[in-house]
N, C-alpha and C positions, 0 to 999 in steps of 0.2 A: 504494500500500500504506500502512496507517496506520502512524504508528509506536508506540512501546509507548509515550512520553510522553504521545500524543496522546489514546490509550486508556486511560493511567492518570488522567488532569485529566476524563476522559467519567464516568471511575467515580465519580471524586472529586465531580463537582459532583454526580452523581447523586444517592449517598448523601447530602451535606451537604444537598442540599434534600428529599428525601425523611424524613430528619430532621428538619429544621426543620416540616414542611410537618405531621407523626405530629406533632408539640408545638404546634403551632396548632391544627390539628382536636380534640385533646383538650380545649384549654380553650376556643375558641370553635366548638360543637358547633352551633348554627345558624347563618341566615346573619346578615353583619354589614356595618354599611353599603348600599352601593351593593348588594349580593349579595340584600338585600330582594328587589330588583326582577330584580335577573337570572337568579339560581335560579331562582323558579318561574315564569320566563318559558323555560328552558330546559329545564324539567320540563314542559311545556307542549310544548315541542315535542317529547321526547321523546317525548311521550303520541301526538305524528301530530295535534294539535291547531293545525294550524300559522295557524288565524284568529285565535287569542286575541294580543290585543296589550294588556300595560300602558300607557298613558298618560302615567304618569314613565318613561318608555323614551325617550331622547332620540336615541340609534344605533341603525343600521338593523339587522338580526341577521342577522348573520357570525357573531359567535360562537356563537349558540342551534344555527344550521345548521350549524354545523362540530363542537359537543358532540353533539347528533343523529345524523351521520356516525361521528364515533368511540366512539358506543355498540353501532354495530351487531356490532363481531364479539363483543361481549361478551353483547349478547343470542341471537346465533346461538347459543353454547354455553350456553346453557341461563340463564343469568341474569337474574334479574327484574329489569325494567326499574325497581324501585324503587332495587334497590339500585349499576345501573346509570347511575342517573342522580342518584343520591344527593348531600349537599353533601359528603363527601369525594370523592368521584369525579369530582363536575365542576370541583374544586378541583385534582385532577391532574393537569386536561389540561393546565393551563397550568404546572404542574413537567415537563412532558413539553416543551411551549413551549419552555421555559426555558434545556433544554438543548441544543434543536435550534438555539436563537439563539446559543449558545454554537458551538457547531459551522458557524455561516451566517458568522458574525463571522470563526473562523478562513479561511475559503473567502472572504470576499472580499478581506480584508485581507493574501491571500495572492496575491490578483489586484494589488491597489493595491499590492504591495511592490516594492522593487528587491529583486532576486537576496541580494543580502548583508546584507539585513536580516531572512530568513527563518526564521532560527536560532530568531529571536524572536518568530516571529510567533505561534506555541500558546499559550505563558504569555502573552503580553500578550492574545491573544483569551477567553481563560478569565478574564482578570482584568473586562475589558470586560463578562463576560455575568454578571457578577457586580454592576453598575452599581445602585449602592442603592435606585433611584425603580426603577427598571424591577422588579428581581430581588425587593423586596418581596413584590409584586402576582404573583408566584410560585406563592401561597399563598392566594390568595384567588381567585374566581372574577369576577375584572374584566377587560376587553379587552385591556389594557394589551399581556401577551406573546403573544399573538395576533394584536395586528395590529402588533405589530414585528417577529415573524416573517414577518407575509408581506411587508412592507416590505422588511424584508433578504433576503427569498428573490426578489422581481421585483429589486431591485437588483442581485445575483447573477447572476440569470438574462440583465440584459441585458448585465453585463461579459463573459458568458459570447457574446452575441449573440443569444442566443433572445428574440426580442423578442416575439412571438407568444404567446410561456410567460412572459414578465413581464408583458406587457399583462392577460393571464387574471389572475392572480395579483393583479392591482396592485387590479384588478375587486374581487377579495375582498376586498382592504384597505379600501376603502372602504367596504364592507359591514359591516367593523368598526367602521370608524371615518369618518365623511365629512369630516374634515380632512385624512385622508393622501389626498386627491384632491389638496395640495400637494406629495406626494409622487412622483405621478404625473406631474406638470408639473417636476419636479426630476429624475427619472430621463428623462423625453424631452429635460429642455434636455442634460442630460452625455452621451446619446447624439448630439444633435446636436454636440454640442464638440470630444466624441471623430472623430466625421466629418470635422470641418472642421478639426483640430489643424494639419495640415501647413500646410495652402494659409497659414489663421492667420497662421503666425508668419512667415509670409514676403511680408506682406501690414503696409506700412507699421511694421515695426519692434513688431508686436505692441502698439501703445499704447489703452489699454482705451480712450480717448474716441473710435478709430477703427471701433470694434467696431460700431455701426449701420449705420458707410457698408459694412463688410464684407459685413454680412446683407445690406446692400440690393443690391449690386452683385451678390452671390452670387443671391438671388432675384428681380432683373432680365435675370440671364442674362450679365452682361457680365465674370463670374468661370466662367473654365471648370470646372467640377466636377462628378460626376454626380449630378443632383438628384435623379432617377427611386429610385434606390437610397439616398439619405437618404429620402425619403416612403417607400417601403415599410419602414425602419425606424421613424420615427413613427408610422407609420398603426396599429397597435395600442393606443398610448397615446392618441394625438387619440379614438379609438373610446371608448374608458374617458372622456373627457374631455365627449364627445357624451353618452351615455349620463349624464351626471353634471348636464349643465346641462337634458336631459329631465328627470329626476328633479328638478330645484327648481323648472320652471317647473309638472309638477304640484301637487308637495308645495305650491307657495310658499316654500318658506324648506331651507337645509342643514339645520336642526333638524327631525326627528319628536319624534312627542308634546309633553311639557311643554315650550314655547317661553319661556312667561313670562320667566323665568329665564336664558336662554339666548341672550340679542340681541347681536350684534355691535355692539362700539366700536372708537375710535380709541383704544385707553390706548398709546398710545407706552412710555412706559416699560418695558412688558414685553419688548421688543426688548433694554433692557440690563440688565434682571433676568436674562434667558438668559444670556448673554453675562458676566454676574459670578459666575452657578449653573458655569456652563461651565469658567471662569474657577479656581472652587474644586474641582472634582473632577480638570480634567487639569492642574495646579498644575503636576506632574512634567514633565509635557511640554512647559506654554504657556512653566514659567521655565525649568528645566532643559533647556537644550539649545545647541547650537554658538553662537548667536548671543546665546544668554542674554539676561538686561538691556542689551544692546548698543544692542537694538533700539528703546529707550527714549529713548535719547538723539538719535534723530535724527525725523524727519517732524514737526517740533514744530506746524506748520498742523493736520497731520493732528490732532492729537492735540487741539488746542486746537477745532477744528471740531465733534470727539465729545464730547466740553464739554459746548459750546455746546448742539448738540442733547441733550444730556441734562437740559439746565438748563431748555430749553423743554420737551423730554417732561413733566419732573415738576412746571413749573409752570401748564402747559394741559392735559393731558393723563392728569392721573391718575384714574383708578377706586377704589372701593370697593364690591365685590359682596356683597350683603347675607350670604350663605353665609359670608364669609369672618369677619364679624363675630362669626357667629353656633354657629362650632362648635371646642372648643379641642379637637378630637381630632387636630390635622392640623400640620404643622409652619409652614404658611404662616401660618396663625393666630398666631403668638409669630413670625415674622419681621416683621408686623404690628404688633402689640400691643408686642411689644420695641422696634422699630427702627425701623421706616419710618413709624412713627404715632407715636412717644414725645416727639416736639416736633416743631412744623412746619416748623423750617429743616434737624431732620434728611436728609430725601431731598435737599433742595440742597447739604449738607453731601457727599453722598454721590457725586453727580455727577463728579468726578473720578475717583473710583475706577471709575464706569458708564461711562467715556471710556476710560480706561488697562484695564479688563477687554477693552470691542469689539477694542483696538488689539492687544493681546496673544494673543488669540485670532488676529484677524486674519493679526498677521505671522508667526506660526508655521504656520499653513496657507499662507500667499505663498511659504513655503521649498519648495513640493511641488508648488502648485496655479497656473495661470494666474488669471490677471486678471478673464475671464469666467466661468471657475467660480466665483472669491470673488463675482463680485456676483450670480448665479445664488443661492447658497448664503444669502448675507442677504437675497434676496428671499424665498427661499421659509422662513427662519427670519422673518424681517417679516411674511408671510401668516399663519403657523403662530400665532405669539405676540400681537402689535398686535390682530387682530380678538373676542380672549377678556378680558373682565372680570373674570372670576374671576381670582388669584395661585394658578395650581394647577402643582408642578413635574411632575408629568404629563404636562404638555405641553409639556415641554424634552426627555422622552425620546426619541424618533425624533430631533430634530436634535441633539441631542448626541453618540447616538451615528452618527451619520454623520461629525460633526466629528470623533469622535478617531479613527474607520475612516481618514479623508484623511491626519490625523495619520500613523499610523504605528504600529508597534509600539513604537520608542521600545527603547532599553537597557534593561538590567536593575534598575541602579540606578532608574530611572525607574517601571519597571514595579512593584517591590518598592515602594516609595515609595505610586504609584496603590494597589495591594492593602493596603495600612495604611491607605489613608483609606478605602476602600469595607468593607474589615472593622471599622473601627473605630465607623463609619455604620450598617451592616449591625447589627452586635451590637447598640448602643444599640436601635435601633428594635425589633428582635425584643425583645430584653428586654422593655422600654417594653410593648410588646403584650404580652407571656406574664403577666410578673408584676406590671405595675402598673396593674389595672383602677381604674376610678374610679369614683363617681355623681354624676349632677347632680342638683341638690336636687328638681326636676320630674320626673323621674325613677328608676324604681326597679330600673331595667336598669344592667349594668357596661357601662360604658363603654371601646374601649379606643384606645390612641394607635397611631396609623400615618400614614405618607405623606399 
């Protein structure tokens, strides 16, 4: 049964972004940005035109096929597919998005709790689905909260155990997005952990460097365990996984259409760009908590190791994407242009802080988490972040919010603290949009500032 808290924060969020979402649409009445290309590619398919494909279309279409799907009951009653498919309309689905992630966050973080931290687990997920990169893109019709929906609804699905109904699901995420195929590879390693949890810790004192002789002994047979029923829980995601490396040995490449642009590197650095983004939004959580800065004072190797490699990230390893130069509408652009470009010893200046962020993050998820999930968890944020040249926090959203789902709900104190920084975030950038359009001097369009 819901409770009336639960149901009052549903209402809540509803209104506050249907709100926001009525005061966007009034002042930016076409599309804007990236919505160029994805609007009348989803009017397009609206139309049952489903050959036409733009060229700057870099993701497969999940979303065109899912706005398609959710205009039909509105065309059964009588509604013309104009106004059906219209740019406020397709801009809704994802305020619709928006709050069903609000709702997926409470459901799993209700999964991942112990009994007595439950109390808190509503406001802290309402706080969550409120997450400023994500919650933005709300308002706009970009993939963003649609394929973090279905990311958190297969993650859901398989804590639940329906592995068959997240592997389906996970299918679509990709179709959103073909990065969250590391997504896919992240919910079959926790299924597999979750399997083999017992045997694990009873298996040379649980010490992570034992952890390959574990798998091997387990997949040579010489660990009794029933393998037969791990495989039939994989076997839905390895299928998503098949299907996925078909798909690039036709394509050629994870990218459709414009590739140019779009090539895979080694930037190291963006592994602790995450990881210091991570760092400022769950503040509440990474310092405030039982062990506090405790945890600072000790693994001093560790600490001085994360360094080290951050010292090499940014001094072999750094990018500059021409995009990033080239457009001040976006916040990365002034974390750029301010900071990490403002003198060349700044980013090594920096490096300390990109060690003690990894480490912080880290040991606050070690209070909750084994050994193989943490390094599960930075491989698949390594995959996710390392192979994109662009600096876009876009794509901190799926692994952030997974990291503070492990986290926890966290106190009230804590959670009150998070909702100050994400309102504070939030405000700024709507404002920023609504009322302070700009022009570039080549240009005779307003321009406006967001994510």
């Amino acid at each position: 049964m819901l409770s009336n808290k639960f149901v009052a924060l549903i209402s809540l969020h509803f209104a506050v972004s249907a709100a926001i979402a009525t005061a966007i649409n009034s002042v930016q009445v076409t599309p804007y940005m990236d919505e160029i290309f994805h609007i009348p590619q989803a009017q397009q398919y609206c139309a049952h035109n489903l050959s036409h494909w733009d060229p700057m279309i870099t993701t497969l279409p999940g979303l065109y096929l899912i706005s398609l799907l959710l205009i039909q009951p509105l065309i059964a009653i009588g509604v013309p597919m104009e106004t059906a498919c219209s740019v406020v309309s397709l801009r809704a689905h994802n305020v619709m998005f928006a709050v069903l992630n609000f709702i997926l966050c409470n459901a799993i973080m209700l999964k991942l709790s112990k009994p007595k931290e439950r109390d808190e687990v509503v406001l802290s997920a309402f706080v969550l689905s409120l997450f400023p990169v994500s919650y933005f893109f709300s308002f706009l019709y970009y993939t963003d909260q649609g394929s973090l929906f279905c990311v958190l609804l297969s993650y859901w699905l398989s804590l639940c155990g329906r592995h068959v109904q997240s592997g389906s699901v996970l299918l679509i995420a990709v179709l959103f997005r073909q990065t969250n195929i590391v997504w896919v590879l992240f919910t079959a390693g926790t299924v597999l952990l979750r399997e083999i949890e017992e045997p694990w810790k009873q298996f040379s004192g649980s010490q992570l460097v034992m952890f390959p002789l574990f798998l091997l002994s387990y997949i040579s047979g010489l660990y009794p365990y029933p393998r037969v029923r791990l495989l039939t829980r994989l076997l839905p995601y390895m299928m998503v996984c098949v299907l996925f490396m078909l798909f690039i040995l036709y394509n050629g490449s994870v990218v459709v259409g414009d590739k140019s642009h779009h090539q895979a590197v080694l930037h190291l650095p963006q592994f602790f760009y995450f990881f210091s983004f991570a760092t400022f939004f769950a503040a509440p959580h990474v310092l405030l908590h039982g062990r506090g800065w405790d945890c600072v004072k000790y693994d001093h190797m560790i600490k001085v190791g994360l360094v080290l490699a951050a010292l090499c990230s940014v001094h072999r390893f750094m990018h500059v994407h021409p995009y990033l130069l080239a457009d001040n509408r976006h916040y990365p652009f002034y974390v750029w242009k301010d900071l990490l470009s403002c003198h060349v010893v700044v980013p090594y200046c920096l490096t300390p802080i990109f060690g003690l962020a990894v480490f912080l993050c880290m040991s606050r998820l070690s209070m909750k988490l084994t050994s193989p999930w943490l390094l599960l968890f930075v491989v698949c944020v390594a995959m996710t972040t390392v192979p994109q040249k662009l600096i876009e926090f876009r794509y901190f959203v799926i692994p952030y919010i997974m990291m503070r789902l492990h986290i926890g709900p966290g106190n009230r104190l804590q959670v009150l603290l998070e909702f100050i920084i994400y309102a504070v975030v939030n405000s700024v950038t709507v404002f920023l949009f609504l009322y302070h359009p700009f022009k570039w001097s080549n240009n005779s369009e307003w321009q406006r500032f967001m994510w």
